[in-house]
C-alpha positions as CSV (number, residue, x, y, z in Angstrom):
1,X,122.9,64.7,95.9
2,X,123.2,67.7,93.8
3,X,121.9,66.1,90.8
4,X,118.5,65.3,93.2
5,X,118.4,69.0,94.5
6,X,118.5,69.9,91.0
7,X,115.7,67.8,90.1
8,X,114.1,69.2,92.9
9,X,114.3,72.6,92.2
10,X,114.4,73.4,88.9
11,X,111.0,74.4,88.3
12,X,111.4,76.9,91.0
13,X,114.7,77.7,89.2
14,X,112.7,78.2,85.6
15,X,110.1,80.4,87.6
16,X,113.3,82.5,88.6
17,X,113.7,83.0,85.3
18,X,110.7,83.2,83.8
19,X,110.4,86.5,86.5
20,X,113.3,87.9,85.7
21,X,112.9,88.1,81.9
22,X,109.2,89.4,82.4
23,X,110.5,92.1,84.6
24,X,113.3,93.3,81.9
25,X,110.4,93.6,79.4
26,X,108.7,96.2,81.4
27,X,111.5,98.0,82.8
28,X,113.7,98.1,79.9
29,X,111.2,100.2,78.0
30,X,110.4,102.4,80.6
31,X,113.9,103.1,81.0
32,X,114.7,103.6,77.5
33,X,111.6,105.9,77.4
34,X,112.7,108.1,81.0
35,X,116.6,108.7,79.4
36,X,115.0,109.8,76.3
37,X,112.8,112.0,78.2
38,X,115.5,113.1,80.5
39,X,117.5,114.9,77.3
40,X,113.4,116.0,75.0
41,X,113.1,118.0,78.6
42,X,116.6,119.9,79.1
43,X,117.0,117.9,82.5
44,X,120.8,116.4,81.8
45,X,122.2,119.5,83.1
46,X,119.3,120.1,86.2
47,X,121.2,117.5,88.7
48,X,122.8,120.2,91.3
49,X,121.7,122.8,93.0
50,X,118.3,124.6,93.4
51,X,118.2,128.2,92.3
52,X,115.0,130.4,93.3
53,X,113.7,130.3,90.1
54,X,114.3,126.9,89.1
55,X,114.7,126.2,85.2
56,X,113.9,122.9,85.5
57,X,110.8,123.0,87.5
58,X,108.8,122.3,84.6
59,X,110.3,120.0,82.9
60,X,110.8,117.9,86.0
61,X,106.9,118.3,87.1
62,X,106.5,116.7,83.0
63,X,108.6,114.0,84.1
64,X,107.0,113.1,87.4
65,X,103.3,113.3,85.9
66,X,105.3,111.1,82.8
67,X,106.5,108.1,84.7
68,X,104.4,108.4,87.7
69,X,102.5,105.3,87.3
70,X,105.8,103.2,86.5
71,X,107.1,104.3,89.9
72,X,104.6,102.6,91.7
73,X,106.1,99.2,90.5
74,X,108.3,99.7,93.8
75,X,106.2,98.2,95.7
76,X,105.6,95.6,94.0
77,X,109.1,94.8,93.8
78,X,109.3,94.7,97.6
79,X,107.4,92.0,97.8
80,X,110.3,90.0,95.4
81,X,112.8,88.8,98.3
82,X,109.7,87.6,100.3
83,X,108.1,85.7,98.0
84,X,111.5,83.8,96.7
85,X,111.7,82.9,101.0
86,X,108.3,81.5,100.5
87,X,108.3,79.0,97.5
88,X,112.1,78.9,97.6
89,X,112.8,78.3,101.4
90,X,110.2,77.4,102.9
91,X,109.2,74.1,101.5
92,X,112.8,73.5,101.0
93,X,113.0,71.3,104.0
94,X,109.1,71.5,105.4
95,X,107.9,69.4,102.4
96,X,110.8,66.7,103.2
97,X,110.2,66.1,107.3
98,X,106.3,67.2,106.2
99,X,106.1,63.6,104.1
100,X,109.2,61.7,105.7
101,X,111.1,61.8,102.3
102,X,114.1,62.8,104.6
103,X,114.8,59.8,106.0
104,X,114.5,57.9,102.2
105,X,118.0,60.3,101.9
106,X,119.6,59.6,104.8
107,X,119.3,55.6,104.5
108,X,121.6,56.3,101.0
109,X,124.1,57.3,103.6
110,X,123.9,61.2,103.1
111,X,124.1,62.6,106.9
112,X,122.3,65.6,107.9
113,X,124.3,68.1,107.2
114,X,125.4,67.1,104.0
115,X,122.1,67.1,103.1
116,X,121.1,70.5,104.0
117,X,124.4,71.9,103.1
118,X,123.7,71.0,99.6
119,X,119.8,72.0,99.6
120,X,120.4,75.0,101.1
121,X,124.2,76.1,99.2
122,X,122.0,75.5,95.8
123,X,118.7,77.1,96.2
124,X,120.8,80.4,98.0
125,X,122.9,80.5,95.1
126,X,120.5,80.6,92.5
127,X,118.3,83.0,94.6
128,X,121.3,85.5,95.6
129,X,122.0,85.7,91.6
130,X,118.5,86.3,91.0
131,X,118.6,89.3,93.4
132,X,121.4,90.5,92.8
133,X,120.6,90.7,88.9
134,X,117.0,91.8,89.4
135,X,119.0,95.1,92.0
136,X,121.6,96.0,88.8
137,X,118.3,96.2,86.3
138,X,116.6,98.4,88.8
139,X,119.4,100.4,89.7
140,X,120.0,101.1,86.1
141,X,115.8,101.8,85.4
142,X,116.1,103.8,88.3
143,X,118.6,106.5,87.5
144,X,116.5,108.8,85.4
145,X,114.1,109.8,88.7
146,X,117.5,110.1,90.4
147,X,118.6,112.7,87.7
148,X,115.7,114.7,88.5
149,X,116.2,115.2,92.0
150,X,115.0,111.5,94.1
151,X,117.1,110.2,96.0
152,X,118.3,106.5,96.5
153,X,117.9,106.9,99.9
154,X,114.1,107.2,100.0
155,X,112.5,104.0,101.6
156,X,112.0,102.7,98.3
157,X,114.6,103.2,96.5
158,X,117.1,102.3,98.8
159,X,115.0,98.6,99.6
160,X,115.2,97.7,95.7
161,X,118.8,98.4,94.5
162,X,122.1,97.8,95.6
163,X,123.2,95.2,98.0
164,X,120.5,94.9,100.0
165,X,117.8,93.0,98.0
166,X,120.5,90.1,98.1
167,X,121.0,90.3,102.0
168,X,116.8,90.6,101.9
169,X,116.2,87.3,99.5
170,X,119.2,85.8,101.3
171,X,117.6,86.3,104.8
172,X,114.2,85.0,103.4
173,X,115.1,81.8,102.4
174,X,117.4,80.9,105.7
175,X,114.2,82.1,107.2
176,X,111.6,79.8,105.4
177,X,114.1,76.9,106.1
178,X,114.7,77.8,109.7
179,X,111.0,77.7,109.9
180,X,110.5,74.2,108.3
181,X,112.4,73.1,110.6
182,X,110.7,74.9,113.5
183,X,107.2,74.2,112.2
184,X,107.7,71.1,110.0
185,X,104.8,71.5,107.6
186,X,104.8,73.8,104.3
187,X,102.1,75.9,105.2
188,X,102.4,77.1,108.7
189,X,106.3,77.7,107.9
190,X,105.4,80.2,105.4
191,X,103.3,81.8,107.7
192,X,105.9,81.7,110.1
193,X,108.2,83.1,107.3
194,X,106.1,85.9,106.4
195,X,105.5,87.1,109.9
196,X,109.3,86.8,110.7
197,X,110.4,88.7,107.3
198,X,107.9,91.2,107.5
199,X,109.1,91.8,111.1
200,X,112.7,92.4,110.4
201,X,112.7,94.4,107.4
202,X,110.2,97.0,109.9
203,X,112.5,96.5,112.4
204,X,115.6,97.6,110.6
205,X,113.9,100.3,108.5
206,X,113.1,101.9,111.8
207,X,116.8,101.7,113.1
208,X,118.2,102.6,109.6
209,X,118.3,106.6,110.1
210,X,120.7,106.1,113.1
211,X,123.4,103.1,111.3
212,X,125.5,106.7,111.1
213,X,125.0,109.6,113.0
214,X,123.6,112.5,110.8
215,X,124.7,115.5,109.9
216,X,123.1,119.4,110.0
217,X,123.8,121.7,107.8
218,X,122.2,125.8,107.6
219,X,120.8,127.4,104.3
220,X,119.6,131.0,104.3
221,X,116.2,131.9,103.2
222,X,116.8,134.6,101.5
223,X,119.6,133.8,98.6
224,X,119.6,133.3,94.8
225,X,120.3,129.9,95.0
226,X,120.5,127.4,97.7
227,X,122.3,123.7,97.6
228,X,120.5,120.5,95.9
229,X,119.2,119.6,99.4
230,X,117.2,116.7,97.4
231,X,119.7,115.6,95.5
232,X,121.4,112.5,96.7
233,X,121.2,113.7,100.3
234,X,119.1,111.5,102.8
235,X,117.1,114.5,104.5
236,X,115.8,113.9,107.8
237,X,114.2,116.9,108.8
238,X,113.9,120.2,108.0
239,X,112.6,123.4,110.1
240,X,113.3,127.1,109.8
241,X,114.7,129.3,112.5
242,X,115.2,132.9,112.7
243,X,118.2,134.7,113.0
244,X,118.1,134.5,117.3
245,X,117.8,131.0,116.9
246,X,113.9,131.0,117.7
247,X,112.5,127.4,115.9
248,X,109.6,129.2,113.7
249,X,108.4,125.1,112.9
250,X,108.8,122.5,109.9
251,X,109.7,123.0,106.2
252,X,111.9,124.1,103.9
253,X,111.8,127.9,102.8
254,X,113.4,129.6,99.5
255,X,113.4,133.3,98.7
256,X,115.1,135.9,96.6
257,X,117.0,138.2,97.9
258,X,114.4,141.2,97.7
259,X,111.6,138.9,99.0
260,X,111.7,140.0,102.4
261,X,109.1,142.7,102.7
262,X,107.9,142.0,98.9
263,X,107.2,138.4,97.9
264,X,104.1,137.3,99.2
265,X,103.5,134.7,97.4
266,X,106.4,132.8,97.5
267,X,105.5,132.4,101.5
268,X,108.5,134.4,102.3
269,X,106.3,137.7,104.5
270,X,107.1,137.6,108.2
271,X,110.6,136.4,107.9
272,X,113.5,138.4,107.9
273,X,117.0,138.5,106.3
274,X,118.7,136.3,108.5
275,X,116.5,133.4,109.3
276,X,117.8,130.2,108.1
277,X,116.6,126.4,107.4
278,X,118.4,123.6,109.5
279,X,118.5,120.5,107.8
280,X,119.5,117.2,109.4
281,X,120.6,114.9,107.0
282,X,122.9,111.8,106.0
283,X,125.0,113.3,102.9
284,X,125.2,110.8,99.7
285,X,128.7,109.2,100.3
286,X,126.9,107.2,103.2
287,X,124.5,105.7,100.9
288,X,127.4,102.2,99.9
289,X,128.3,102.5,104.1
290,X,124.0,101.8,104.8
291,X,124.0,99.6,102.1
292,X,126.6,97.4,103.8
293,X,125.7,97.5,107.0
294,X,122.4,96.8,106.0
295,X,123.1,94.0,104.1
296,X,125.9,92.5,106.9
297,X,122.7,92.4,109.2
298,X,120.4,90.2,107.5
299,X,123.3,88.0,105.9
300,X,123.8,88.2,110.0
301,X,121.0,86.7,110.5
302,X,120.5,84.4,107.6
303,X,123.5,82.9,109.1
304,X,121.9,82.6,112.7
305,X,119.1,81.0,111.3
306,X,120.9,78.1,109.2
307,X,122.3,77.4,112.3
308,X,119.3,76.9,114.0
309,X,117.9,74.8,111.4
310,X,121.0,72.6,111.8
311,X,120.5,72.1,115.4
312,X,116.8,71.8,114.6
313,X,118.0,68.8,112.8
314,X,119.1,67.0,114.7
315,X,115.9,66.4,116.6
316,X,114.1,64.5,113.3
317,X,114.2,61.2,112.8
């Protein structure tokens, strides 16, 4: 039976691959390229706090305009997880009850649930060590942009290293068998699949800000140097207030100390020494405790849904 799954699969297991490998061409480079830039633009040193006149302002607006195109390969790489549930899981057992090669199986003797035990144990095994190394090569590509000041808690970032694209891809292929089993023909399971992935992931990115509750923290405007708010921090919401506690609206104010009748420019006339931002925030020691729970809910649900599939079973003859 495992030497059939095998057969089975391997293609999809080559194609695995064949991804992988062309992915480490074009982030390898780019990450060699970003740490060399990191140390030609003085920005080794600039991961702390923010000073008023920020020294590295410069060379981190090089580095953004730099690498800004090879940031966008995020969202590509959102798309991984789902697509592995598609060709990986979904015809996984559509394809079978689709043109009644099940039932050539289970006359060998091979019950049910050996035979989706071994289908399914396989192709998640291969697909979980395909996420997970796909996460470590863009966790490592992605540390130069959090050097200069992005956090892994952005949307992005957050959905592409780490634990979570394993929980993801895991969740995607319980959910394109589940769905062969609901809607026994390839096709309409992978719609079914895409629907239902595209769901969850909304679902839980919606709840994600509350998995903790956050914390607040008050920085002066007028100082000569104010924390890393940006840096590693998850950062809710900003909005300044003045000294009485009156909310004077959104955003995130810096001034020197002199600024207050003087500075202009800097957006810093009308306020007064005294007035403060409030920022609400998840600090970065949460970032492995969102990761897990995170992950725990869709391996959660993967499990639900292979469960489902095995009662779904039952029902084919």
């Amino acid at each position: 039976m495992i030497w059939m799954t095998w057969r089975q699969h391997r293609a999809q297991a080559l194609y695995l691959l064949v991804a992988l490998a062309v992915l480490a061409a074009v982030l390898v480079p780019l990450g060699v390229n970003m740490f060399r830039a990191l140390t030609d633009l003085g920005l080794t040193s600039c991961h702390g706090t923010l000073s008023v006149d920020d020294p590295c302002e410069v060379g981190r607006n090089t580095f953004a305009e730099r690498f800004a195109l090879p940031q966008q390969l995020s969202t590509l790489l959102m798309l991984v997880p789902l697509l592995v549930g598609l060709f990986a899981g979904a015809p996984l057992v559509a394809r079978e009850l689709e043109q009644g090669t099940h039932r050539l199986v289970w006359m060998q003797g091979v019950t049910r649930r050996r035979w989706l035990l071994i289908k399914i144990g396989l192709v998640l095994a291969g697909a979980a060590v395909f996420a997970a190394a796909l996460s470590a090569l863009v966790y490592w590509w992605w540390t130069p942009y959090e050097r200069v000041g992005t956090s892994r808690f952005e949307e992005l970032e957050f959905d592409l290293q780490g634990l979570v694209p394993v929980g993801y891809t895991i969740f995607a292929v319980a959910l394109g068998v589940a769905a062969g089993t609901l809607v026994p023909k390839v096709l309409p399971a992978m719609a079914v699949t895409v629907a239902g992935f595209i769901g969850a992931r909304v679902a839980v990115m919606v709840a994600r800000p509350h998995f903790q509750p956050a914390e607040e923290a008050r920085f002066p405007l007028f100082a000569e140097s104010h924390p890393g708010r940006f840096v590693d921090m998850w950062q809710l919401s900003t909005r300044v207030y003045s000294s009485d506690g009156q909310d004077l609206g959104a955003g995130f104010i810096m001034c020197p100390p002199a600024a207050a009748d003087a500075e202009l420019d800097r957006g810093c006339a009308g306020y007064q020494p005294g007035d403060y931002n409030l920022t609400r925030f998840h600090p970065a020691s949460d970032y492995w405790t969102f990761q897990l729970i995170e992950t725990g809910i869709f391996l959660a649900a993967a499990a639900l849904l292979i469960v489902v599939a095995f009662r779904r079973l039952r029902r084919f003859t």
